[in-house]
C-alpha positions, -999 to 999 in steps of 0.1 A, spaced: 544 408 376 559 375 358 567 346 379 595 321 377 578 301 356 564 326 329 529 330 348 514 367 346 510 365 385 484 397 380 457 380 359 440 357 380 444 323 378 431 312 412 398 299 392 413 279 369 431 262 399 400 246 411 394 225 379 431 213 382 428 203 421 398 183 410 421 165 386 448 163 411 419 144 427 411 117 406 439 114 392 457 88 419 424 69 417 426 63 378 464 54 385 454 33 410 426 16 391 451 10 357 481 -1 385 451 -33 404 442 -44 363 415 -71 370 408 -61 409 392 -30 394 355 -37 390 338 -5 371 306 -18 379 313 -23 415 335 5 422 330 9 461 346 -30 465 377 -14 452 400 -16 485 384 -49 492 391 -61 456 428 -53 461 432 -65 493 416 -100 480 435 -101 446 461 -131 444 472 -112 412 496 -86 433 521 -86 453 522 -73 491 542 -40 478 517 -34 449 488 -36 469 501 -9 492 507 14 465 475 10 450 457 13 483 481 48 493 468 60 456 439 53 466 438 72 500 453 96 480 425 102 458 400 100 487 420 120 509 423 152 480 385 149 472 377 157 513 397 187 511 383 201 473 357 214 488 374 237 513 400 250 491 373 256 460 348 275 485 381 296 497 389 305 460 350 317 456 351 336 487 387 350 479 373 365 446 341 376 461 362 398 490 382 408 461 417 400 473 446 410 449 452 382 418 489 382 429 484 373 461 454 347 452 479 334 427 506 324 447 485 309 476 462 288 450 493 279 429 512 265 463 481 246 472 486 229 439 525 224 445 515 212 478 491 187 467 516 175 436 541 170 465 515 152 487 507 127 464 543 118 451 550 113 484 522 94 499 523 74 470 556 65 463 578 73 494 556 59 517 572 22 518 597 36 547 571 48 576 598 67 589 589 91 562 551 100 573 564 132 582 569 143 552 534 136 538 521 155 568 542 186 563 528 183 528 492 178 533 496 206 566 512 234 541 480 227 521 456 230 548 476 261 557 472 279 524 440 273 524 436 285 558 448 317 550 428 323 519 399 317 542 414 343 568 426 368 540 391 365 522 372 374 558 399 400 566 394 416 532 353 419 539 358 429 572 374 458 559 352 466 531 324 496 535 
């Protein structure tokens, strides 16, 4: 089965989403870090926040978004490990690669959408909601790869 996108949706894929949620990861943080120029300290990376928040270099607004990036970043690396232990135990209850596919590939959509929003629509609060639907449809796939993956061994002999 081909998806819209030219994908073989029955070859699994769901590893190979792990490695690119990881880079989904840190990806906000190196934006972040190239975005504060000078308030980025490699050697003392844990001042970062404070760093920015110090810097008389940026603006109010730039701050902000370096700081969401950074949330971002922190905020995707807490939930890695939840959705990479789901793919694991997904494969090991041997759910069907179509199905895995499309709930691993929307965590990944979700994420993208997640960050572009937390990120860069997040200068109107009025919009939280939508990073919360985003970050809650995430937790949601996840949540049913979990449930599919224990269903699926629950049912095995």
């Amino acid at each position: 089965m081909s998806s819209a996108i030219g994908f073989d949706l029955d070859r699994n894929m769901s590893i190979l989403t792990v490695p690119v949620a990881f880079l989904m990861c840190w990806a906000p943080h190196a934006y972040a870090g190239i975005l504060a120029g000078r308030a980025f300290d490699n050697a003392n990376p844990r001042g970062f926040r404070d760093n920015v928040a110090k810097s008389e270099a940026l603006d109010k607004a730039m701050k902000q978004r370096i700081l969401r990036a950074e949330g971002a970043s922190l905020n995707g690396f807490e939930t890695l490990g939840f959705f990479a232990s789901a793919v694991v135990a997904a494969n090991v209850a041997g759910l069907r690669p179509a199905q895995l596919n499309v709930l691993t590939i929307g965590y990944i959509v979700s994420r993208l959408a997640y960050l572009v929003i937390y990120i860069h629509l997040q200068t109107n609060r009025r919009r939280s909601w939508l990073r919360s639907g985003a970050w809650l449809t995430g937790v949601g796939l996840v949540l049913t790869i979990w449930i599919r993956a224990g269903l699926a061994m629950l049912r095995a002999p």
